[in-house]
Each structure stands twice: as C-alpha cells, then as structure tokens.
N, C-alpha and C positions, 0 to 999 in steps of 0.2 A: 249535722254530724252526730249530735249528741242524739237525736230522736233514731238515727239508721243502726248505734252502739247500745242501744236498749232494746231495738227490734229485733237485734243481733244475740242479747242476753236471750229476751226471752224466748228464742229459736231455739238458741244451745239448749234453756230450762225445760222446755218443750220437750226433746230432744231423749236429753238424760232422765224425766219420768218416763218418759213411753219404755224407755232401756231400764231402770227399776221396775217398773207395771211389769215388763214382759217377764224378767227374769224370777219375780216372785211369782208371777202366774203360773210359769212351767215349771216351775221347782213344786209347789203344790200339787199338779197336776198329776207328775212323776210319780209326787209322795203317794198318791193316792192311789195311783194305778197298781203301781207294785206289788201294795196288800196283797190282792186277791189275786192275785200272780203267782205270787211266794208263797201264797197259803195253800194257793193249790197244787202247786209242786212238793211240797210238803204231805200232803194227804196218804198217799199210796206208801209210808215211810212208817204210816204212823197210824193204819187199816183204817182210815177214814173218818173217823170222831171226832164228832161236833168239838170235842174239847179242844179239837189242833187250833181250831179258829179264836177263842178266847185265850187261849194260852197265846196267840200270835198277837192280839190286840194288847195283853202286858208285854210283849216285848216290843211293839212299835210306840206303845207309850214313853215307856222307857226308852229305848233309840230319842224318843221324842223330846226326851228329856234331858240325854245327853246333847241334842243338837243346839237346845235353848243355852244349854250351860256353856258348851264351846262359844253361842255368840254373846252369852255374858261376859266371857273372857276374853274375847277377841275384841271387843267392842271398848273395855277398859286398857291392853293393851295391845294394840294394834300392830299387825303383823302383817304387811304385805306378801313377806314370803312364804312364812306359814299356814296361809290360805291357799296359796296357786299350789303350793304343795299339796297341800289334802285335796284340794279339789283334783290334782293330775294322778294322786293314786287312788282314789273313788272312781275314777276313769278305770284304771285299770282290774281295778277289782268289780267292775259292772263287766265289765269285756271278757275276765274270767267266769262270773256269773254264767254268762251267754252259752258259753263252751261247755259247761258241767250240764250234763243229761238231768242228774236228782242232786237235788240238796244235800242226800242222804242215803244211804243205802236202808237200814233198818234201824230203828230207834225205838221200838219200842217198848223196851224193858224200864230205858228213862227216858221218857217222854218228854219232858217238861225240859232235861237236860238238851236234848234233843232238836229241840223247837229253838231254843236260846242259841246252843250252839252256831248250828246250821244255820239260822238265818244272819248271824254275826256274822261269819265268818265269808257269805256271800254277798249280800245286798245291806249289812251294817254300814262298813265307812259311806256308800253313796247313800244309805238313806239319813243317816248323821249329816252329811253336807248339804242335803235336799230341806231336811227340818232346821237346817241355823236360817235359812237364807231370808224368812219373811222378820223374824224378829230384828235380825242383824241389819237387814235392807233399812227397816225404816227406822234405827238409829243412826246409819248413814246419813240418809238424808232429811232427817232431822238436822245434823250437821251441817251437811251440804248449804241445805236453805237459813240455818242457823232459827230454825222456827219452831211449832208444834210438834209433837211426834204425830205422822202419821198412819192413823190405825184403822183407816179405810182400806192402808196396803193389805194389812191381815184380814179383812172381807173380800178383796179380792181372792186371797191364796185360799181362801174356803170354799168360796164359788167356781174355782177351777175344780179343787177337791171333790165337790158333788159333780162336779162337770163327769169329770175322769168316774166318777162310782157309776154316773148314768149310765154312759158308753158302756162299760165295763160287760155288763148283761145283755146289752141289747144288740151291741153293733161288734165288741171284739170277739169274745167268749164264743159263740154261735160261728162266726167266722175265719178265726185263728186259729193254726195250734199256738200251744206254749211255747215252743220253741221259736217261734214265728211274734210272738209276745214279747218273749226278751231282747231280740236282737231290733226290734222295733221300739221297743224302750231304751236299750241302750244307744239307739242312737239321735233317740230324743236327751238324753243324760248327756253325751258329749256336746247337744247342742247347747244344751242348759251350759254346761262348763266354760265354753265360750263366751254366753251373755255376762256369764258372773266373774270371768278375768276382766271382760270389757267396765263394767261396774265398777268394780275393786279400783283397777287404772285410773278411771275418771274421779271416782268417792277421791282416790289419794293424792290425784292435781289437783283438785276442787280446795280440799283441804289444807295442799302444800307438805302434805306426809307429815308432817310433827304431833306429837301426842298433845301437844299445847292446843291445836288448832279442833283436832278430834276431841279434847276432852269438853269444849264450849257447849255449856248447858246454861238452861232460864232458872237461875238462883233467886230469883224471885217469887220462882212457882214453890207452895208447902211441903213439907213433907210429909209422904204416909204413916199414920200411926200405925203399931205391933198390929192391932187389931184387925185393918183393914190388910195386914200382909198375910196374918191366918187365914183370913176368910178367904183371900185370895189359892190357897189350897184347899182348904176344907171345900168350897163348892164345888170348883171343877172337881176334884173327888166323888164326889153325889153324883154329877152327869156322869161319871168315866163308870160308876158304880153301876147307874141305870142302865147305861150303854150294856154293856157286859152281862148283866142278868138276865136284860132283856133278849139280846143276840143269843146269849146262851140256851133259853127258856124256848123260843123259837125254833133254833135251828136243831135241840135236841128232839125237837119233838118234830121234824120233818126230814131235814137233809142237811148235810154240811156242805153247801156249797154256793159259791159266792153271791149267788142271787138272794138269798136270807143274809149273808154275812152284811150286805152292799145297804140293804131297808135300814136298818135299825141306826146303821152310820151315816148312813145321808140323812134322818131325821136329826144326827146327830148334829153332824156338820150347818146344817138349815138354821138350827136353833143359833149358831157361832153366828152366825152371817148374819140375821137379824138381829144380835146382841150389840154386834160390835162396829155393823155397818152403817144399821137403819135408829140402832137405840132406839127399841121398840116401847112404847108408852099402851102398856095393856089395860085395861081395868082389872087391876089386880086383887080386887075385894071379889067380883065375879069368879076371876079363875084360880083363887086360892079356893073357892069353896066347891069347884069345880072338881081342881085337882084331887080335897079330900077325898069328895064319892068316888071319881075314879080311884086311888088307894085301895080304900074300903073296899070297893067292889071284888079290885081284881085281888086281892091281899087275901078276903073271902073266900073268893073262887076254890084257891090254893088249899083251904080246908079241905075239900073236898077231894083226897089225893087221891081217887081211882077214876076223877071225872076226866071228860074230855070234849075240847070247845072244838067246833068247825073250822079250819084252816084259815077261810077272810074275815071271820069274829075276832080268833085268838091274833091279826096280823091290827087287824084295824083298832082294838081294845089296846094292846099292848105299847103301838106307835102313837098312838093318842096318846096314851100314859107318857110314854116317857117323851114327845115332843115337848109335854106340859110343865114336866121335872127337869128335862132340861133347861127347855128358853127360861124356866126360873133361876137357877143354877146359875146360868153363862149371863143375862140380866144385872140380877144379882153383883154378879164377880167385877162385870163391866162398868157398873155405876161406882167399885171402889176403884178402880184404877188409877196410876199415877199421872200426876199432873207433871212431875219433870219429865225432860228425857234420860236423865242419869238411871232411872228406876224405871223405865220401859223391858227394858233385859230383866229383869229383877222381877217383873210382876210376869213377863212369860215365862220365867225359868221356874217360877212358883205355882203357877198356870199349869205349867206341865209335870210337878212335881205332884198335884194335887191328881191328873189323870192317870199316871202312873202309880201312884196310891190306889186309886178306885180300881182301875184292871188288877193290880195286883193280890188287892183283898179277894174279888171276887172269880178271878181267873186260876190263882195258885194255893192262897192262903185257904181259900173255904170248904177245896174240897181236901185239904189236910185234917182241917180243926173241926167239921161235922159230918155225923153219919149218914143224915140228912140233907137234901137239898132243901136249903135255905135262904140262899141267896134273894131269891124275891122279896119275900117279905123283911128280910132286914135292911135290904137296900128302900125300901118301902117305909121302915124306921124310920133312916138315916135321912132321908129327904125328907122325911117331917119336922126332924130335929132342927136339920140345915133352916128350914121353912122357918121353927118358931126363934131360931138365932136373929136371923135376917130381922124378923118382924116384931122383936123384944120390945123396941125404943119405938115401936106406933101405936096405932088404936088399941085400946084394950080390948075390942070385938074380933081384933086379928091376933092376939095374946092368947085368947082367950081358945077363941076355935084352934090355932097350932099343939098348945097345951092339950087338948084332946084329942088331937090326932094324934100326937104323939105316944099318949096314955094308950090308944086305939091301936097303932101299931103295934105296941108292945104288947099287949095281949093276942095280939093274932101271933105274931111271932111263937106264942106257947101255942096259939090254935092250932097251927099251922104243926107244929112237933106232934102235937098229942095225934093230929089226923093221922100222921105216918106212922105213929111208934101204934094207935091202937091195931091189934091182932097183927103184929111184925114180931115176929121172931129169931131174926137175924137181919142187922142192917150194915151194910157197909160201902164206904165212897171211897172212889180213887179219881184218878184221870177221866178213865174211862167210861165213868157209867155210877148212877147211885142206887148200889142196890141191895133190895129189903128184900125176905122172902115173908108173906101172911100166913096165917092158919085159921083155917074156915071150919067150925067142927057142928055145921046148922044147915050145910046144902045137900049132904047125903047122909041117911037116917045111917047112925053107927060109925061113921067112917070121919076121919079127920084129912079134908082137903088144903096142902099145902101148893102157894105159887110164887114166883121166880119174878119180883118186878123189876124193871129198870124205868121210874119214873111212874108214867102211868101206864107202861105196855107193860103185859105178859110173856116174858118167854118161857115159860114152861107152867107145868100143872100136874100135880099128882094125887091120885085118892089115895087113902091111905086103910083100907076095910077091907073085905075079902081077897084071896091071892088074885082072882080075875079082875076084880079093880084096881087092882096095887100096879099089875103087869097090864093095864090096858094104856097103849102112847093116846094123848089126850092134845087138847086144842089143836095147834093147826097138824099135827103130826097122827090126824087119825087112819085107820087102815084103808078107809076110803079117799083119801086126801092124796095128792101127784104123788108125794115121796110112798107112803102107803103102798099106789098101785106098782109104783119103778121100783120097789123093794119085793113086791110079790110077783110080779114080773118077767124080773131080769132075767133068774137065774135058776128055774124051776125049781128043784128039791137039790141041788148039790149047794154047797155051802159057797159063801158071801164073803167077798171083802168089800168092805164099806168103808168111803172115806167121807167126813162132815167135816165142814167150817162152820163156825158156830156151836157150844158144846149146851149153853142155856144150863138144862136142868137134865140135861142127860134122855130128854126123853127117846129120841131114836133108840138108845140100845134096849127099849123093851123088844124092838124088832129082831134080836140078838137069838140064831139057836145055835144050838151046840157043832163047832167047827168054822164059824164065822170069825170075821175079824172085823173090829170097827176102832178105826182110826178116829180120834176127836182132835181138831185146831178149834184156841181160842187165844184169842190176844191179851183177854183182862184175865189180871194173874189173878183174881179173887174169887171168880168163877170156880174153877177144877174145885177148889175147897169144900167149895156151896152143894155143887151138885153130888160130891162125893158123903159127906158129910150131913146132909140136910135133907136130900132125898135117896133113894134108893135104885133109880133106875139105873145108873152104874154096877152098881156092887152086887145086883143081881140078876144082872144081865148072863144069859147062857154063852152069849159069843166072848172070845177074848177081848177087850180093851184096852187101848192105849191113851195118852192123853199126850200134845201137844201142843206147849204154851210159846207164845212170840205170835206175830201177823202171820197168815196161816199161808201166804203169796210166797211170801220170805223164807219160810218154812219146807211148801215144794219146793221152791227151786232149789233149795241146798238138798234136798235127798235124792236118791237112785227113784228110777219108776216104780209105783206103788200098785200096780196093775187094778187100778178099783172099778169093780163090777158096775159099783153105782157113787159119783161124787158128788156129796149134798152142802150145796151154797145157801146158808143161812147165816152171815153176819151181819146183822146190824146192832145197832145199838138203839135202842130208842127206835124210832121210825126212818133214821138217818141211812143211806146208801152210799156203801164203801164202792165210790167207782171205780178204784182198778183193782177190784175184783172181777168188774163186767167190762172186758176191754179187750182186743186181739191178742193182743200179749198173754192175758189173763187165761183165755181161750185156748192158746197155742199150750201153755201151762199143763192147765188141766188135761188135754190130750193126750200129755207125754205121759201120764199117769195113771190113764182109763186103760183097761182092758181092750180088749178087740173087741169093739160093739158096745161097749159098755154105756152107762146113762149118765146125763149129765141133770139133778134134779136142782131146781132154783127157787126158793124160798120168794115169790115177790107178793105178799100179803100187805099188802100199805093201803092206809087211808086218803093218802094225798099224790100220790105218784105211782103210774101204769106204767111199770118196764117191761111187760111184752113184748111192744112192738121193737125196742132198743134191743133186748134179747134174742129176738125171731132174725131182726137183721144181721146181728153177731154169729148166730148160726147159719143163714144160709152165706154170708161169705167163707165162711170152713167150709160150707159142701155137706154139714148136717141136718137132719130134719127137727123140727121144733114142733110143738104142741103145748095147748095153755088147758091146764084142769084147775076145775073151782067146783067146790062144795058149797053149796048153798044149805045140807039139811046140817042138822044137829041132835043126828039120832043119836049116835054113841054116845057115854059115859064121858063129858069132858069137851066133848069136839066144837070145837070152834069153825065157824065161813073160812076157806080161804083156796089163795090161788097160789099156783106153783108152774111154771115152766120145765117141761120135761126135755132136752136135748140128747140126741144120740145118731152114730152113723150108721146105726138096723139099719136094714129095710124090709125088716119083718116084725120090728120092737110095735110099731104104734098099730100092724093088722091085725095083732090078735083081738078079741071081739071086745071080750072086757072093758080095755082101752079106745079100741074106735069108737065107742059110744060115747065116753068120758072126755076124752082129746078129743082139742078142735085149734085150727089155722086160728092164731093170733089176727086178729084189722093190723093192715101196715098203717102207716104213720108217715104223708108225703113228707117230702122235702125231711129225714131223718137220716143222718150219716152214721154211717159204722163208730163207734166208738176205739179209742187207743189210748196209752198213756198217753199220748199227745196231744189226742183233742177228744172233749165230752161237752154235751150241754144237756143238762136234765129238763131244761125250762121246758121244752115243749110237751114234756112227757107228765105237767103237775097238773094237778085234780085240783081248781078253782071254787 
C-alpha cells in the first residue's frame, strides 16, 4: 500500500511539472511572438522607422519589468483572486486587440508617446500576465516541492522564446496576414489562461492556501550582499544596451522589419539559455581577449562615419560581438544569483530592471541627449567597464587588459564624435533619423559641396559655384535618372504638379519652372528646416512650393485629390523600406490623387533589397504598366548609380523613344504575393 501511495505521489508530481513546463513554455512562447506582431502593426503609424522597433523593445522591457514586479508581489502576498482576475481581463483585452484593424491611426508627431501608448493599451495587460508567469511559476513550485528554486524553468521559457522568434520569419510572416496573427495568438492566450488557472488551483491545494504555507523558504541558504544585487542590474543593462544598439545599427541601415528585428534577439535570448540553463564554463581568459579585438575593431570601424560594410560582414561582425557581450553579461549575472527562494522574485525583478535600463538609455534617452549617434561605441564602453567590474577581484593579467580596454573605449568614444563633427555643419538627432549636413569645399575647383546624411547614406547633395551648378538636381535625382526622364516626360512644355514623399534636401524642386506646383511630404520634423535653411534648392526653385509635415500616407488621405502629373515615392530613412507605402491600399491612395495618366515614380535605390519585382506586381494587379530605369553612368555634375520604378496607366507614357530605350520589364520574382496592410515579407526580395 505504501509503495502503490508513493507511485501515486509521484504520478500526481509528474503530473503537475508537465502542467508547470507547459504553461511557462507557452507564456514565453506568446511573449515572444507578439513582439514582431505588434511592431509591425505599429509600422505604417509611425512611416516605417527603424526607431519604431527599439522604441518597442524599451517598452516590452519595461512591460517586462512590470510583469516580474507583479510576481514579486503576488508571490509575497498571495492572491488567488487577483490572479484569475487579471488573467480573465488580459483575455479580454487580447480579444479586443484582435478586433482593432491598427494600434493607431497616426502618431507621428509623438512618436515615442505613441509607441508606449498604443501598445499599453492593446497587448499591455496580456503581455504583463505572459512575463509574471516564468518567475512566479518557479517560486511556486519551489513551494510546492518545498526545495530548490527551479531555474531550468527560466531556460525553458527562453528556448520557447527563440522557438516563437525562429518561426516568426520563416513559417508565419511569409504565410499569414496579421490579422490571421492575432486571432491565432489570441487563441493561443486563452489557451495559456486555462493552463495558468489550472496551476494557480493546484499551487493553492498543494499548499493549503495559507500565506504560512507559501511563505516556506531554505533559511539556511545566505544572503545576497548589496553588491551582488547591483551587479544583478548593471549587467543585464550591458546585454539590453548591446541588444539595442546593435538591433538598431542593423536595422537602420537595411529595413525595419522583423527578420533584423528577430537576429540580434534570438542571439539575445541564446546567450539567457546557455547562462542559465547549461552554466556555460568558457575559457574566459581566451574570449575576454577575444571580445576586446572584436570592441576595438568594430568600435574603429565606427571612425570612419562615411564607410560602409557588406550586409553578411556587418550581420556576422555585429552578432558575434554582441553573442560575446552578452553570454558575458547574462554568465556573469547568473553566477551571482540567489541561493533562497525568498529572493528568486527579487533577482528577476532586478534582472529586468536592469534590461529596462539598457533599452531605455539607448532606445529614448540617446537620441534626446546627443546629436550624434553614439550608441555603439558607448555601449562598447559600458561593456568594458561592466567586463573590468566583474574581473577587479582575479588575475591582475585580467585587471589589467579590462583597464585598457576601457581606457580604449573611451577614446574611441571622442574618435568616434571627432569622425562625425569633422566637415558637419549642422547635426541633429531625433526619433527618426541622425542627421548631419558636411561641407566639401576640395571636390569642385571654386565651389563649396554640401550633403544631407542620415547615418552613412546620402540624401541629397548640392554644389554650391556657378548658377548652373547650384541649380543642377545631383545624386540619384539626375535629369537622366527615372524621376528625371517621368518629369521631362509627362507633361511636355505646359506646367506641372508635382507631388514627392520624401523632401531630403529639397533636391527635386531644381526641376521647378515657373507655373509648376511641387508639393513636399516629410515625416521628420527637422528636415523642412535643413533643406530650407541649409540648402537652397527650395528657396529658389521657379515652381511654387509647399511643404507637408506628418507621415505623408496619413497626410493623403485626409486632403481632397491632388491631381499630380507625377508622384515621387522617396521615403526612407537610412536604407530602411516604409512598407505601407508599397501596398494596395497605398496603391489605391496614390490613384485617387494622380492625374488622368499621370506617373507614379519610385525611388528603390538600395544596396540590400530589389523592390522591383514587389512593385511590378503591385502594379499590374491595378491594371498599370511598370518599368524599371537605372543609370549606371555618372556623367553629370553630382549624379550618382540608381534605379527607380516608373508606374503609370499611359499607353503611350513608356512608347515614346526616349523612354523605350531606358525602360525595361522588371524579372518577376516566383512564388511573390501582392503586398497589403495586411500582409508583406521583404525576406525574399534581400540582396545576401
């Protein structure tokens, strides 16, 4: 009897882990899907910049943060009904999530506000009750068993975490709409809701409901000193720092969308899993000297602010870096952690406090407090510091080497300024974009060349020497270049209305003659200032100008039809691709606002990503004709390579001779679906 009542226990304990495992698996799982769910519902709110996605990773920190502090509170006083409660309105607020089209109508005046807002008030309570559940689970059954804290649970809900980021790119994104996303998530969420009443039920018979029985802890085990509870935030701060600069650094410089967003966070998460699962035992004398030269290197690189690295260099340089500064970081953190379980809630809620920190600094506070982007290399500091913290009380060869890295960083940090501020004469950072204008007064004999950066791209360029240099459009916008030939084109010798998204440095309105009208959209409100102020191509343009600030989507759609001869799609930021700009809806947009016949010209000059084929498909489901022009010479004064998508429902726009020469049929692209707010995947369209 007594051996069939033990067989019987350990059935029931059996039992009750599988029911813990499963429920902190899918609560992680959730947690992680969502991100990139919600980010990218977000996007088209907020014209598509990379900043939506760092701004979004300080508020899931934070959420993250609040979800550890609810189960630090729930865990010292224990509330069976104040759990089934939040948990059945995080139901309800996921259920409303579902049924909302956007997050947001338009936000981008306050961005930041925006992003916080919106996602609170959507996917907040259920991602607060998704992040209590791993900390809170295994002070449960810590209880339960009256034993160890188990913190294998927290390696599992990480390995779900990268699970959910895997999928994300490969098997939903490509497959799903959004809408088809949420209501698939949310009823993965009601399922999670289930498992975690079941838990809750069982944790509070197991225990007999008393706070006496929940409060039983190993008072035998030490306590952590001050020290090891600082370090318990200062590191994860370093990783959430790396995370962040690194994601940002990346995605500004290709695309904002979840396939960059998903790299740098699943290195993230990888580094948790082996810290906390496997307590990885590296030779840490090797890859501390490892990690310096990477620093150094890439800290270096950064001097050199007009360079630029090939897309699987800059991926595979950067995730090596920071897997390195991570797993040191979350290592690090893991090796102080507490030995009761009264201070399990305690060291995640500081855990989270500290990555909440790190987004924060680098996500809202940096581009407030410098004019420059900075980020890398002081995050590149700060992990040295964190490095010679850790390693004060060992070897003095490990003392010793951190002391100069640190010394090392800090002087690149002024390297790293002096590269931007030499020949900058106007710098300035917001949300959207960090940008410096140079002045070149040694590439044309006489003349002083000014240009328009955001990071390492150019958008604009002007000579500033003779009247025919002054008024000549330069880089991609030359007379021979799509927009060029769709502006000489359209509309023979009677006058033009022009409308542009994107306003850069104003270059289009040198194409300005007297009775034209050219409309400008731009979303960064520091722009209009730069180009009006800084260059001249506005102010002495022959056509009329206007100027139009907000997301330039947002912007149509609230005016009457604009009737434009020719509408010029140039927004990006960086190298990054506003997708719903390129969407049906986007499409149907623009038509209401063309002319009879009128052009649709499309800026897709990028190093990394061929929207062509994306384009040519978007147009012939309207019933338009498409053509793709690229300039290869660089004869003009200024002109830069590039390509441009010209759209229009002529059927006499692309026979004139001029043009049939220069146009040609886009390569389709199999297995490519039309693009909508609904559903997009850029993945197939990237340059490897």
């Amino acid at each position: 009897m007594v051996g069939i009542a033990i067989l019987e226990t350990r059935g029931y304990m059996s039992h009750l882990r599988f029911l813990f495992a499963s429920a902190v698996f899918l609560a992680a799982f959730l947690l992680f899907l969502v991100e990139p769910i919600a980010g990218r519902q977000l996007l088209p709110a907020l014209g598509g910049s990379a900043a939506v996605w760092i701004t979004c990773l300080a508020f899931f920190q934070t959420a993250l943060l609040l979800g550890y502090l609810y189960a630090h509170w729930l865990a010292r006083r224990p509330s069976f009904i104040v759990h089934l409660s939040l948990l059945l309105l995080a139901v309800v607020a996921a259920i409303l999530w579902v049924l909302r089209s956007r997050l947001t109508e338009n936000g981008a005046a306050h961005p930041i506000i925006t992003v916080f807002s919106a996602l609170s008030l959507s996917i907040g309570l259920p991602f607060l009750v998704l992040s209590s559940t791993s900390p809170l689970l295994q002070v449960w059954w810590a209880r339960v068993e009256t034993g160890k804290i188990p913190y294998r649970l927290y390696a599992l809900s990480n390995a779900a975490s990268l699970l959910a980021l895997a999928l994300y790119p490969s098997a939903i994104e490509p497959r799903f709409t959004l809408h088809a996303q949420r209501l698939a998530w949310c009823c993965g969420f009601a399922v999670f809701a289930i498992l975690s009443t079941l838990v809750a039920v069982k944790t509070r018979s197991n225990t007999g409901g008393s706070p006496q029985a929940i409060a039983n802890d190993d008072l035998s085990a030490p306590r952590s000193p001050r020290s090891h509870k600082l370090l318990w935030v200062l590191l994860p701060m370093g990783a959430a720092m790396q995370l962040s600069a690194v994601t940002s650094y990346i995605t500004g410089n290709l695309a904002a969308i979840p396939l960059l967003w998903i790299l740098p966070l699943a290195v993230y998460l990888l580094t948790l899993i082996l810290a906390f699962q496997f307590r990885v035992r590296l030779p840490w004398g090797i890859i501390a000297r490892f990690m310096v030269v990477m620093l150094g290197a890439l800290a270096y690189s950064l001097t050199k602010a007009n360079g630029t690295w090939p897309l699987w260099l800059s991926l595979l340089f950067f995730l090596v870096e920071l897997f390195l500064a991570c797993i040191f970081c979350h290592s690090a953190a893991t090796g102080l952690r507490p030995q009761r379980a009264s201070e399990a809630t305690l060291f995640y809620l500081l855990f989270a406090a500290g990555g909440a920190l790190g987004s924060f600094l680098i996500g809202i506070a940096a581009p407030l407090l410098f004019d420059f982007n900075l980020d890398l290399p002081i995050t590149f500091l700060v992990t040295a510091l964190l490095a010679l913290a850790v390693n004060w009380r060992g070897s003095w060869s490990q003392r010793l080497l951190w002391v100069v890295a640190s010394a090392a960083m800090l002087a690149l940090v002024f390297m790293v300024r002096h590269a931007y501020e030499h020949d900058t004469i106007v710098a300035e950072r917001n949300f959207y974009a960090s940008l410096r204008v140079s002045q070149d007064l040694f590439s044309y004999p006489g003349a002083t060349v000014r240009t328009l950066m955001n990071g390492s791209i150019q958008h604009g360029t002007q000579i500033f020497g003779s009247n025919e240099l002054r008024h000549t459009p330069t880089t991609y916008y030359a007379i021979d270049s799509g927009v060029g030939l769709a502006l000489r084109f359209c509309c023979q010798s009677r006058t033009r209305n022009i409308g542009v998204i994107g306003l850069g440095a104003g270059t289009l309105a040198a194409y300005g003659r007297p009775g034209d009208h050219i409309r400008f959209y731009d979303i960064n409100p520091a722009v209009p200032a730069i180009a009006q102020n800084v260059f001249a191509y506005l102010r002495e343009s022959a056509a009329q100008i206007q100027i139009v600030e907000g997301d330039a989507r947002a912007s149509l759609a609230r005016e009457s039809p604009q009737h434009f001869d020719v509408l010029v799609v140039d927004a990006f930021s960086g190298d990054a691709i506003p997708i719903h700009l390129l969407t049906t809806e986007a499409l149907a947009l623009y038509r209401r606002h063309l002319a009879p016949n009128g052009i649709l010209a499309f800026h897709i000059s990028n190093r990394h990503v061929d929207l062509a084929p994306a384009i040519a498909l978007l147009a012939a489901s309207a019933g338009m004709q498409a053509r793709r022009v690229s300039t290869g010479s660089t004869e003009h004064p200024g002109e830069y390579t590039s390509t441009w998508m010209l759209i229009t429902a002529s059927p006499d726009f692309f026979a004139q001779p001029e043009l049939s020469a220069v146009a040609r049929l886009p390569e389709p692209k199999p297995g490519l679906k039309v693009w909508t707010d609904d559903y997009s995947a850029l993945l197939p369209l990237i340059r490897w």
